[in-house]
N, C-alpha and C positions, 0 to 999 in steps of 0.2 A: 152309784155315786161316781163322778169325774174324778179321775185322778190327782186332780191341783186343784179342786172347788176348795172358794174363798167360805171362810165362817167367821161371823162376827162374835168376837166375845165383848167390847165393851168400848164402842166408838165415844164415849164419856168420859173414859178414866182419865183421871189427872196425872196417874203411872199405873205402869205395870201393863200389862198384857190386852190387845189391841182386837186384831185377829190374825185368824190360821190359815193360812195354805196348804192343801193337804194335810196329810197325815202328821207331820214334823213339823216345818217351818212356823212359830209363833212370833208373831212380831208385835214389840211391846213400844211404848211411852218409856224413857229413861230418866229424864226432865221433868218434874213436874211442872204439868198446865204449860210446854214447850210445844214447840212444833218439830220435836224429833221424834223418829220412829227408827228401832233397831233391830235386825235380825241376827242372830246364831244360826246361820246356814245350818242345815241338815242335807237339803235336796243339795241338788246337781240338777236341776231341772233342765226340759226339754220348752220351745214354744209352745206348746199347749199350758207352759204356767205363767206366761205373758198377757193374756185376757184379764184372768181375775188377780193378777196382781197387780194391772191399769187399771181394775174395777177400785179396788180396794184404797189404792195412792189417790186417787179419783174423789169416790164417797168422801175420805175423811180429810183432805183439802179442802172439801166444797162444804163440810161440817164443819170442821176449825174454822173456816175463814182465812186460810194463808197454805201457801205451800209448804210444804214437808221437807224435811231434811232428814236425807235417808242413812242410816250407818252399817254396814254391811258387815259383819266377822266370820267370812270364810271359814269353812273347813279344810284348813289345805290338804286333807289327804284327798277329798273330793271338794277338790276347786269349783268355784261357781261357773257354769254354762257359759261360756263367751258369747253365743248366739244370744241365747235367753235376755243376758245381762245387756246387750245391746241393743236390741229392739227393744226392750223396757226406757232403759235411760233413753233414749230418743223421743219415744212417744212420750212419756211422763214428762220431759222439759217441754216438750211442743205443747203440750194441753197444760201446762205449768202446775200439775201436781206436785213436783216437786222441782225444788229448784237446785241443789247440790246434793251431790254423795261423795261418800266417805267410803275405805276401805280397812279395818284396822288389822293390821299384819302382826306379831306373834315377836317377832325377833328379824334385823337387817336383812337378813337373806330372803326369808319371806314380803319385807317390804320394796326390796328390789322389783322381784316378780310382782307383785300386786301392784306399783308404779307403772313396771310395762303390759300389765294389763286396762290400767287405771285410762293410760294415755290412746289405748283406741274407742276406747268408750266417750271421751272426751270429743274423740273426731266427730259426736253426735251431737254436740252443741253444749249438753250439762258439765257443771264442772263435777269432774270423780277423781279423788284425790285418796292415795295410800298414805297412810301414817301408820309410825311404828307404837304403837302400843296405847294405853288408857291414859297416859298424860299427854299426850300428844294432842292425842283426842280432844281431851277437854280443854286444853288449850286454844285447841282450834272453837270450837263450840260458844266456846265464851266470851270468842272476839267474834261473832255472829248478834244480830237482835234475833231472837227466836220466841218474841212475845207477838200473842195473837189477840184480837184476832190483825192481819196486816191490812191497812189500809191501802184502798184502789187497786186491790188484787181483784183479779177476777180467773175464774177455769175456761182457758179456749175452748169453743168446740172443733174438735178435728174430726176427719175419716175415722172409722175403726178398723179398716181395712190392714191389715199386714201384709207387706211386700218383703218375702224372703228369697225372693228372685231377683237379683241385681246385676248391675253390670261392676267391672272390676272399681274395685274404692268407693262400693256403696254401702257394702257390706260389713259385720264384724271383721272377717280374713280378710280381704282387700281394702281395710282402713290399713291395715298391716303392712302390707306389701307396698300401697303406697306409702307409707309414711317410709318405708326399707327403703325403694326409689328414689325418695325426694333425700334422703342423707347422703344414699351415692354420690346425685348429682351436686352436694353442698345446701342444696335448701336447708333453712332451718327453721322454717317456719313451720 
């Protein structure tokens, strides 16, 4: 058995528990009959769990009928993969399984860092957004339509191919460094 193979428990539920990644990671329905899907990190994953979690974002877009809205809650003792986390959101908005994420952080200090992690993941086109805690959360959520299935949605087809070979500012760390650069020089864009 793959280390990160995807398992379906119940791409039907109106809530509750969705499928597995690995051994830990379950990811449920919070919303009933919504297009959100939530994680309680466990992994710290490596790219070999970027496949079947584009499989997974994939399947149950192309079954709901609309893209996903994904809600992430970090373990910050083991923060989520920055590589992982960024060749995901890239590929998942490009084939439009999913269209925003969310990051819910614990307490300010936590949401700091999970904003400046929030905002290189961003340089990949999806919007990912840190908020401080479960009211936040649903306040954001509820100013969303998250009713499916969505009309004149469709799943791109892309490459499957993974390029983790880049040149500087293609990558997760070189979103970094240029975004450090462009403040030096006053860009604020």
């Amino acid at each position: 058995m793959a280390r990160y193979e995807l398992t379906w428990i119940d791409k039907d539920a109106e809530e509750g528990p969705l499928f597995r990644i690995g051994t830990k990671d379950v990811y449920s329905r919070p919303r009933r009959g919504q297009r959100v899907v939530r994680l309680k990190a466990i992994h710290s994953p490596n790219l070999a769990y970027v496949a079947p979690a584009l499989q997974a974002f994939r399947e149950l877009a192309e079954h709901w009928g609309g893209p996903i809205v994904f809600i992430i809650d970090p373990d910050v003792k083991k923060p989520p993969a920055a590589q992982f986390l960024f060749e995901w959101s890239q590929a998942a908005f490009q084939n439009g399984s999913v269209d925003r994420s969310y990051m819910v952080m614990g307490n300010p200090v936590t949401q700091v860092l999970g904003r400046f992690v929030c905002r290189m993941f961003a340089a990949g086109g999806m919007p990912f957004v840190a908020l401080n805690g479960e009211k936040n959360m649903d306040a954001a959520l509820d100013a969303l339509d998250l009713d499916l299935p969505v009309a004149g949605w469709s799943i791109t087809d892309t490459g499957t191919a993974l390029v983790v070979r880049r040149n500087l500012g293609e990558g997760a760390y070189g979103q970094l460094v240029k975004r450090l650069f462009a403040r030096m020089r006053g860009d604020t864009a």
